[in-house]
N, C-alpha and C positions, 0 to 999 in steps of 0.2 A: 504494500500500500504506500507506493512513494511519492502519492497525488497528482502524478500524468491527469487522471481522470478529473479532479476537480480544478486543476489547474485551467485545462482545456473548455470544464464546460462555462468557466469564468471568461475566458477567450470569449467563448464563442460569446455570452450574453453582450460584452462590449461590443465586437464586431456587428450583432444584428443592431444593437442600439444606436452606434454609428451610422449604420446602412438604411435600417430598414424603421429606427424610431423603435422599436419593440422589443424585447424583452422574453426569456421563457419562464414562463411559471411552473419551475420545474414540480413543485405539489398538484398539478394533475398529470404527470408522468409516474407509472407505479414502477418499484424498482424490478418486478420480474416483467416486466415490459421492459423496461429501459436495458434492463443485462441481456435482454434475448436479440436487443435491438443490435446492440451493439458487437454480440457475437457474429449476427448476418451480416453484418454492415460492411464484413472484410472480402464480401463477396458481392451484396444488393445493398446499397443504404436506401433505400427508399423505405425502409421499413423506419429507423431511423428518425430519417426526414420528415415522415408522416405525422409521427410522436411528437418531434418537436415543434411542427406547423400549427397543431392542435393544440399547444399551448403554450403559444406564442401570444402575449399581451401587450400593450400600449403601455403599462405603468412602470416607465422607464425611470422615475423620479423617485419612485414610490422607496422608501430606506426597509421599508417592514417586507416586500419583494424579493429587494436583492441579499439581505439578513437570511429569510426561507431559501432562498436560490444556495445561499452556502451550507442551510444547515440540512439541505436534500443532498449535497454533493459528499457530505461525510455519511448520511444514509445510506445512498447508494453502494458505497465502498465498505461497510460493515458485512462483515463477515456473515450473521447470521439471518 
């Protein structure tokens, strides 16, 4: 666990914020969606992509957002 994973999904929320204004709200992504996503991905990411289309939000300012967006990325990566 040497946080590649929440490093990147920190990446990414800047780059769409930059680009696109919005934001993922990683609390409606479940993490055995997210791990399954991310195992296909090395082959299809549109599976992926789809996940995080769906919840992708506008509240790019919001503090209490991007706080949930970090405490989903150390979710994700627990072990159990």
């Amino acid at each position: 666990m040497e946080g590649n994973g929440r490093s990147t999904r920190l990446w990414l929320d800047l780059m769409l914020k930059k680009q696109l204004k919005k934001c993922v709200d990683w609390s409606k992504i479940s993490k055995a969606n997210y791990m399954n996503a991310m195992i296909i991905s090395t082959v299809d990411s549109s599976v992926l992509l789809q996940l995080i289309q769906t919840a992708l939000t506008t509240k790019i300012n919001d503090l209490e957002m991007y706080m949930k967006g970090i405490d989903y990325s150390y979710y994700y990566e627990e072990n159990n």
